[in-house]
C-alpha positions in Angstrom: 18.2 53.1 39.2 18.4 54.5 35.8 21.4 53.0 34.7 20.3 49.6 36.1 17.4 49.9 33.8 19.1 51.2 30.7 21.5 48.8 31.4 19.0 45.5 31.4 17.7 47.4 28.4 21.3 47.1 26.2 21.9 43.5 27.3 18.5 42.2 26.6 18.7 43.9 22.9 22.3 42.5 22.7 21.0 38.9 23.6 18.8 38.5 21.4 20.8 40.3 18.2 23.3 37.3 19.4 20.1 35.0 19.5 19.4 35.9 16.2 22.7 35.7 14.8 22.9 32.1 15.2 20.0 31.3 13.6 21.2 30.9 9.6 18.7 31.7 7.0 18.3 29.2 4.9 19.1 25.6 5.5 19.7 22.9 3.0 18.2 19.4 3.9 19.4 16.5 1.4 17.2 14.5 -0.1 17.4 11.7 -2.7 14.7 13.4 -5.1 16.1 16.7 -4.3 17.7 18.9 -2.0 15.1 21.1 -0.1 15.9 24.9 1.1 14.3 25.8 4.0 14.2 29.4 4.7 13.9 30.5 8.1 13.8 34.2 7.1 10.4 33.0 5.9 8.8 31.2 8.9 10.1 33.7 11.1 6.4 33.9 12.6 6.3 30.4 13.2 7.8 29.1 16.9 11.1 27.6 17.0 9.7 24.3 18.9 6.6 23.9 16.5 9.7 22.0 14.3 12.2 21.8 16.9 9.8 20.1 19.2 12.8 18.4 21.1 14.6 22.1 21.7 14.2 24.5 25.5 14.3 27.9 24.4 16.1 29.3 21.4 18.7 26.5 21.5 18.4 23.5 18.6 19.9 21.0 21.2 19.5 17.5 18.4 19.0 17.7 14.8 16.6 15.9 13.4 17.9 13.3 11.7 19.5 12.4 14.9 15.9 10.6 15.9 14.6 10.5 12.6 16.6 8.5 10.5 15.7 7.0 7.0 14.7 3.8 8.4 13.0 4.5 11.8 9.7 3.8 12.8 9.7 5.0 16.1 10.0 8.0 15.8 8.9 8.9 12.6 11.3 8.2 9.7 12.7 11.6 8.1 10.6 11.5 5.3 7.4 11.0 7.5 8.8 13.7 9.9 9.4 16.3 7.1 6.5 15.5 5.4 3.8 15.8 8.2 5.5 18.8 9.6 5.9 21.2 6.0 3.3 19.7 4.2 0.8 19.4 7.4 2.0 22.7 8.2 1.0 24.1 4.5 -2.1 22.3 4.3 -3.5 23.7 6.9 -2.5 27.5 6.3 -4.4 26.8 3.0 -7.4 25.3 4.6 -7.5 29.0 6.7 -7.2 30.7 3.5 -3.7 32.0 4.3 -0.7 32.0 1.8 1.6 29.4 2.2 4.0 27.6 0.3 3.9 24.1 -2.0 1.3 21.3 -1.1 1.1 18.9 -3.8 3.7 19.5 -6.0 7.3 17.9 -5.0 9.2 19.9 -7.3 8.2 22.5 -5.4 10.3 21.8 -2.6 12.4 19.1 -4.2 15.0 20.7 -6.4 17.8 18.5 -8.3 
C-alpha cells in the first residue's frame, strides 16, 4: 500500500513539472503601436481560465485571436479583449490597493 501511495505521489509531482513546463514564460503579442510582453512568471497567482476563459484545465485549446480578430464584434475585437482583460484586470488590483502593473499609460505595455 506504501508503494501505491508513494507511487501516486512521484506521478502527480511529475505531471505537473510537465504541466508547468509547457507553459512559456513570457509571451509576445504583436500589436501595431507596439509589441506587448506578457509574463506569465508574473501572474502566476492568477487562474489560467480568468484569460483563457475558452480553455478545460491546464490545456490552452484556441488562442485568442482565433475568436478575437481585429475586426470582430462578436466576440470582442482583440484590442477590446486585451484591453478589458489587462487593463480591467489592473484597474481593479489598484482600486483594492494591491500592486499591479500599467493602467493609463500605453507605453507601458506598448513597446516599439
Amino acid at each position: 500500500m506504501l508503494r501505491y501511495y508513494l507511487f501516486l505521489v512521484c506521478l502527480s509531482g511529475a505531471l505537473s513539472l510537465h504541466a508547468a513546463a509547457a507553459i512559456p514564460d513570457s509571451v509576445v503579442i504583436p500589436s501595431r503601436p507596439g509589441a506587448v510582453t506578457f509574463s506569465h512568471t508574473r501572474h502566476a497567482g492568477v487562474p489560467c481560465q480568468q484569460c483563457h476563459h475558452t480553455s478545460t484545465g491546464a490545456r490552452v485549446e484556441v488562442g485568442c485571436r482565433e475568436c478575437h480578430t481585429k475586426t470582430s464584434r462578436r466576440p470582442r475585437n482583440s484590442q477590446q479583449a486585451f484591453h478589458d482583460s489587462c487593463i480591467g484586470c489592473h484597474a481593479q488590483q489598484k482600486k483594492a490597493g494591491k500592486k499591479t502593473g500599467p493602467v493609463k499609460l500605453c507605453s507601458q505595455c506598448h513597446v516599439r
